[in-house]
Phi, psi and omega in degrees: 000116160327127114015238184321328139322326207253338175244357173278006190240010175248157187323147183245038142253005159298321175302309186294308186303341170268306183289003155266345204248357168268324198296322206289319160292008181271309168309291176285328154325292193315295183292310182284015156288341189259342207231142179250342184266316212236165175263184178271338171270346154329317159283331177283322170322283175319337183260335168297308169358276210306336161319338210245076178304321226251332187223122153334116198281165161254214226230271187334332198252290167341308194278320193298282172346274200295338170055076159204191170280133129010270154006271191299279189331300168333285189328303191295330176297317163338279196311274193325307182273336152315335159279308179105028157266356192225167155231164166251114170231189168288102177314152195265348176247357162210100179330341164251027179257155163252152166213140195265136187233125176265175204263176182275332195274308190301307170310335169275334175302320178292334168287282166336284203301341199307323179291330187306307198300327179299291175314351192264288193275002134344295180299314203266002159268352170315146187029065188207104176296180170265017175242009173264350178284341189281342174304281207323339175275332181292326152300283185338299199311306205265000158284324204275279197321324203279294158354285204297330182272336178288317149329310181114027187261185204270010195282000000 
């Protein structure tokens, strides 16, 4: 018996709840397969960055983002300035902020990759109108808000 067998016969929100937990290694395989520098969530740090125009984020504002731990960021921020795509520095108005910075070395990796990623994500919404990505963001949103709240946050 096929997979794809064993979950066409399940309720199907235990089957979406098993296909989240298959997409996302499916996902992060892919991406870290796509990248020669970086991992995928490495990439996902870096691409939540780009939220923050106007200021440099912290690790906190990151981890919030990323709906992952503090902790866990740190770790990835570590990796990232050791190669020397990030810098961490001290915010100049309040000494107990870190605030993350990308490097002239990180911009350029991202300029190679910028064609890639279109055709990557391209491949991966084929034959996906824009209005079932817009259901689909509009569930997701409101499963993710439903988290947060079984956590005790505050949405």
């Amino acid at each position: 018996m096929t997979a794809q067998t064993v979950v066409s016969q399940m309720e199907k929100k235990h089957a979406l709840f098993g296909l989240f937990f298959a997409f996302h290694n499916r996902l992060q395989a892919a991406g870290d397969s796509f990248y020669e520098e970086i991992t995928c969530k490495q990439f996902f740090l870096l691409a939540c960055m780009n939220l923050y125009p106007d200021e440099a984020p912290t690790a906190n504002e990151l981890a919030g983002i990323m709906g992952c731990s503090r902790q866990n960021v740190k770790e990835i921020l570590s990796s990232l300035e050791r190669k020397g795509f990030i810098r961490i520095l001290k915010d100049e108005k309040d000494r107990r902020k870190q605030r993350i910075y990308l490097t002239e070395k990180m911009l350029q990796v991202a300029g190679r990759y910028h064609e890639k990623e279109t055709v990557f994500l391209e491949q991966l919404y084929e034959g996906v109108r824009e209005e079932e990505v817009a259901q689909v963001y509009r569930i997701l949103s409101h499963m993710e808000n439903n988290l947060k709240k079984i956590q005790g946050g505050t949405e």
